[in-house]
Backbone as a ProteinNet text record, in pm:
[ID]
protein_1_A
[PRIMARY]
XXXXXXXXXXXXXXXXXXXXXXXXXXXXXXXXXXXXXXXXXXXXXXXXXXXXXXXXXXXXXXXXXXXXXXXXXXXXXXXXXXXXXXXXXXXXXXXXXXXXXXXXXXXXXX
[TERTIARY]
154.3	224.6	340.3	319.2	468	622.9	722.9	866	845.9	767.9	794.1	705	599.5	530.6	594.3	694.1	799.8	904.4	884.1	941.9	921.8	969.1	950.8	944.1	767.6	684.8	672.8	671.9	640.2	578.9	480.9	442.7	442	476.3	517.5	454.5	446	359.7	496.4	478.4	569.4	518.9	528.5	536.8	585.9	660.8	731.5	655.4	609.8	551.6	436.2	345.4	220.3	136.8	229.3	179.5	225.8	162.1	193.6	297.9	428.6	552.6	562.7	524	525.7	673.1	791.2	942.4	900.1	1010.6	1055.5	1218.3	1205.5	1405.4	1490.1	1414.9	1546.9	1537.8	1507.8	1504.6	1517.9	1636.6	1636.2	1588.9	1599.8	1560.4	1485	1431.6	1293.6	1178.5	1110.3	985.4	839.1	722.5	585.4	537.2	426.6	434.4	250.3	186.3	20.5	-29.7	-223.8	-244.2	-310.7	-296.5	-361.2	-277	-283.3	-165.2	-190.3	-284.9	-323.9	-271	-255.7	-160.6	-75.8	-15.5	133.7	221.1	113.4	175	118.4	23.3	1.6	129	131.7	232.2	395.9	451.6	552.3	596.3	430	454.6	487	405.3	406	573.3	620.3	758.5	854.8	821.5	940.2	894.5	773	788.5	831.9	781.5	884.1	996.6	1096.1	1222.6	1314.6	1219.7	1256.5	1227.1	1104.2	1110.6	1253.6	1263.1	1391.9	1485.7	1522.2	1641	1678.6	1527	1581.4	1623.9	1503.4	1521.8	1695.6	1741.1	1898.1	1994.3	1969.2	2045	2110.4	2030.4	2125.5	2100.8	2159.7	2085.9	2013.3	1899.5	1755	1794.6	1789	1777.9	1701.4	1764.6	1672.7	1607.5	1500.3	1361.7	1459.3	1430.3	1457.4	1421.6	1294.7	1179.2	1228.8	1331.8	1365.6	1509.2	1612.1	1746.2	1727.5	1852.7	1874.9	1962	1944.5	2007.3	2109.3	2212.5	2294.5	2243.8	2151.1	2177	2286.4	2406.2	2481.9	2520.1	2576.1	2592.8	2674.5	2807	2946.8	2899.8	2934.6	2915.3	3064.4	3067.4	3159.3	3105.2	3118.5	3082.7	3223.8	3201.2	3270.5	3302.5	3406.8	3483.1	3399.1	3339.8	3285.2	3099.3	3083.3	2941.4	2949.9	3068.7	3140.4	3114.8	3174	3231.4	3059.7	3005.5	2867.1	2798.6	2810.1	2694.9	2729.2	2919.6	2905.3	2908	2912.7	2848.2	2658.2	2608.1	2412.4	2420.5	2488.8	2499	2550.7	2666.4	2697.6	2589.2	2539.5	2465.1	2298.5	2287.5	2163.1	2172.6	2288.5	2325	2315.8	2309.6	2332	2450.5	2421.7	2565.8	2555.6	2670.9	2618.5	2539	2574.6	2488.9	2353.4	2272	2181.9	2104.9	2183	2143.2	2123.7	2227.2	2213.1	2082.1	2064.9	1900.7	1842.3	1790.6	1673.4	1680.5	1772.7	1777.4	1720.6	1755.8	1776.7	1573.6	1550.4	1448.9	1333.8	1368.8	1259.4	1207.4	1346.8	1354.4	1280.4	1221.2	1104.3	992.7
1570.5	1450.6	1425.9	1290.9	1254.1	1243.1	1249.9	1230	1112.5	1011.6	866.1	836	919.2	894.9	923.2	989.4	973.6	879.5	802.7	675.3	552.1	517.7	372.1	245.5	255.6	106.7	56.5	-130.7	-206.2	-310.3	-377.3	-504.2	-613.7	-733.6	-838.1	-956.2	-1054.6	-1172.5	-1293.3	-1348.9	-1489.4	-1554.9	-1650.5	-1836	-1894.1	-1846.3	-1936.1	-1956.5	-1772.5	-1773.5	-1748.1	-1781.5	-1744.5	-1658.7	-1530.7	-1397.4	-1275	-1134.1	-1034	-1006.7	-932.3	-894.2	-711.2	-663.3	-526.6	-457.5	-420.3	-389.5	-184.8	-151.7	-12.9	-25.1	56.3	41.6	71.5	211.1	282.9	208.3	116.7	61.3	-92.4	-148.1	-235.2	-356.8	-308.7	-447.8	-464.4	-401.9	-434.1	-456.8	-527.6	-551.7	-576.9	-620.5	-665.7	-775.6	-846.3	-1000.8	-978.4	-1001	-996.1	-1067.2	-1103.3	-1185.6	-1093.9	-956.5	-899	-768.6	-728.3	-636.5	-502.2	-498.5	-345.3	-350.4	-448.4	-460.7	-506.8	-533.9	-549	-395.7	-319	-172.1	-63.2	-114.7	-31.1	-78.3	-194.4	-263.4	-210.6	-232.4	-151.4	11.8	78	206.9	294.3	135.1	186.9	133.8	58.2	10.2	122.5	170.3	259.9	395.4	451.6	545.9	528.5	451.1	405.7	407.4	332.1	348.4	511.9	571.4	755	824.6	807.9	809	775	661.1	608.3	708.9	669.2	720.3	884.6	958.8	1090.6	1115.7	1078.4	1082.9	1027.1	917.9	905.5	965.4	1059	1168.9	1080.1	977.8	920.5	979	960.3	946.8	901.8	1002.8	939	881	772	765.9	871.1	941.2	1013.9	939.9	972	921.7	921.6	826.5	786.4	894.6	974.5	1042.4	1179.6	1235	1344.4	1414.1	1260.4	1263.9	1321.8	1375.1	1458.6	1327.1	1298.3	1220.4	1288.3	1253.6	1358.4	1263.9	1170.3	1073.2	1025.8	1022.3	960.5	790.2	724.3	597.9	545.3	493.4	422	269.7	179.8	8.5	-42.3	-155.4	-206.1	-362	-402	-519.3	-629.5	-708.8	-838.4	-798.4	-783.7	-730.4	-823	-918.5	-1005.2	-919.1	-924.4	-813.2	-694.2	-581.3	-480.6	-477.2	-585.6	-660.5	-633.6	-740.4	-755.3	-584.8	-531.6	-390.1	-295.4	-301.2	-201.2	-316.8	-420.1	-493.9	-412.6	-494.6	-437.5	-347.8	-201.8	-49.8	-41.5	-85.2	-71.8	-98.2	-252.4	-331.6	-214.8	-149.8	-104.3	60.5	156.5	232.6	360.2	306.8	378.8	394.5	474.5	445.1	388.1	342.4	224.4	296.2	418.7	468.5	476.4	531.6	494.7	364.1	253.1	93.2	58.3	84	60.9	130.6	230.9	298.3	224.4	208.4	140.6	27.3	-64	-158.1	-160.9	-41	-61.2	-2.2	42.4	146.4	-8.9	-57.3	-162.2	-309.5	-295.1	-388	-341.2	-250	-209.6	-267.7
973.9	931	1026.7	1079.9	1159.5	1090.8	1138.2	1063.9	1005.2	1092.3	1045.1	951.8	895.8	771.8	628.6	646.6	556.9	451.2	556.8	529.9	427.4	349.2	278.6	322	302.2	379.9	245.5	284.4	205.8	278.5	247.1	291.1	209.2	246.6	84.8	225.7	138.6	155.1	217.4	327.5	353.5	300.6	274.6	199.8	386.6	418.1	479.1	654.8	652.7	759.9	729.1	619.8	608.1	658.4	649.8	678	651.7	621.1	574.2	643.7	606	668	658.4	693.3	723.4	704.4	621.8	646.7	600.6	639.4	627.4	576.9	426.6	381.9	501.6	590.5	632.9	796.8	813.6	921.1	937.8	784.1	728.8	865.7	979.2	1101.1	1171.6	1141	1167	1088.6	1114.9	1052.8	1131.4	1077	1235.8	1099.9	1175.8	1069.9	1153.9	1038.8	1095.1	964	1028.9	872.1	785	808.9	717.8	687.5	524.5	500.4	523.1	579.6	657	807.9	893.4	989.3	1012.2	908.4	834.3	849.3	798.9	730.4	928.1	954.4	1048.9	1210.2	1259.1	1268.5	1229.2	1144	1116.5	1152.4	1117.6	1123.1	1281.2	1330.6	1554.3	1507.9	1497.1	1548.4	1510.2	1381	1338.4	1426.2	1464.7	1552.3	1679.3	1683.3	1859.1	1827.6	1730.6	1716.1	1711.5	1620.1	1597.6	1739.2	1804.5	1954.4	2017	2025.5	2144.5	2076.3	1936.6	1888.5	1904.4	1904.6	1943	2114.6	2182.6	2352.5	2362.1	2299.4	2343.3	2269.5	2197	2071.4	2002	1974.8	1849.8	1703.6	1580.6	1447.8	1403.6	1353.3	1283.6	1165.2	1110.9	912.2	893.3	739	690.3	597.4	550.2	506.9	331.6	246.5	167.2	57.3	61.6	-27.3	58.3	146.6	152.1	97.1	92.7	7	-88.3	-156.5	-273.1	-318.9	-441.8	-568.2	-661.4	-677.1	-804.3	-942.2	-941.8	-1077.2	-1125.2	-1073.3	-1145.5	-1019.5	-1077.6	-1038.9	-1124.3	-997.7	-1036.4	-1016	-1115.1	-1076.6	-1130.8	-1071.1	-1098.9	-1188.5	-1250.2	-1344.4	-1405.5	-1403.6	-1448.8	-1612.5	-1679.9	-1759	-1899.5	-1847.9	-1950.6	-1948.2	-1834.3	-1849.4	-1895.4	-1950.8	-1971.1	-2105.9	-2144.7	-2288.1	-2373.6	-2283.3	-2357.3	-2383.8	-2272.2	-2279.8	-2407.3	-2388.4	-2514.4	-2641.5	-2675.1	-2775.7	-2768.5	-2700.5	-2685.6	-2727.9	-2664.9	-2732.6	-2843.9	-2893.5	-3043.9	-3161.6	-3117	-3202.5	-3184.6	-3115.1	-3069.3	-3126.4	-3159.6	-3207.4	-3079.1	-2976.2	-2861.8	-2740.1	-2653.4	-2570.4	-2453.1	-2398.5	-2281	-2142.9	-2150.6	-2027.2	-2076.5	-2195.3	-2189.8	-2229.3	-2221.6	-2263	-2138.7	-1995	-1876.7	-1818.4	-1836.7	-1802.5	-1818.2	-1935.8	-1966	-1936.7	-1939.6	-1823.4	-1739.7	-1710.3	-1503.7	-1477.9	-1581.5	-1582.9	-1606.8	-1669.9	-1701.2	-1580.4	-1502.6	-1412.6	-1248.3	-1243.8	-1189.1	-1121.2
[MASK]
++++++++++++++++++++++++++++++++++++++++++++++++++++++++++++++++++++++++++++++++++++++++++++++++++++++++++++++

């Protein structure tokens, strides 16, 4: 397996350019644009190895691969005092607490 198979590929559909768009998260700038979403994804995957290529030959920093990070689960937000207001209303009225009202939120929006 290459480093760069690691990585988080997506291919999603233009409207605008009427064609598959090939992106990678950790390489938010790049992308390859083909009419079919198998060379959308194959496309992307030459660009981001060439990129991990260049980037090592000039010792720069690789992104690390999204699916090799360690997570602590926790997550600070900041929210509009009126969106604040509402959640622990939802959690009160719901007999739960706002961290787990925000989960499932966040869990459903998927």
């Amino acid at each position: 397996m290459n480093g760069h198979d690691r990585y988080a590929y997506r291919v999603v559909w233009s409207d605008e350019d009427e064609m598959y768009v090939g992106l990678c998260a950790e390489f938010g700038l790049l992308s390859h644009m083909d009419d079919t979403p198998e060379g959308a994804f194959a496309g992307i995957r030459d660009i981001v190895a060439f990129a991990v290529n260049a980037l090592r030959e000039d010792g720069d920093p690789i992104p690390e691969p999204l699916s090799t990070r360690r997570y602590s689960g926790t997550l600070t937000l900041r929210v509009p005092p009126e969106t604040h207001r509402s959640l622990a209303m939802d959690a009160a009225e719901a007999g739960v607490s706002m961290n787990r009202l925000a989960t499932e939120r966040l869990a459903t929006r998927r």
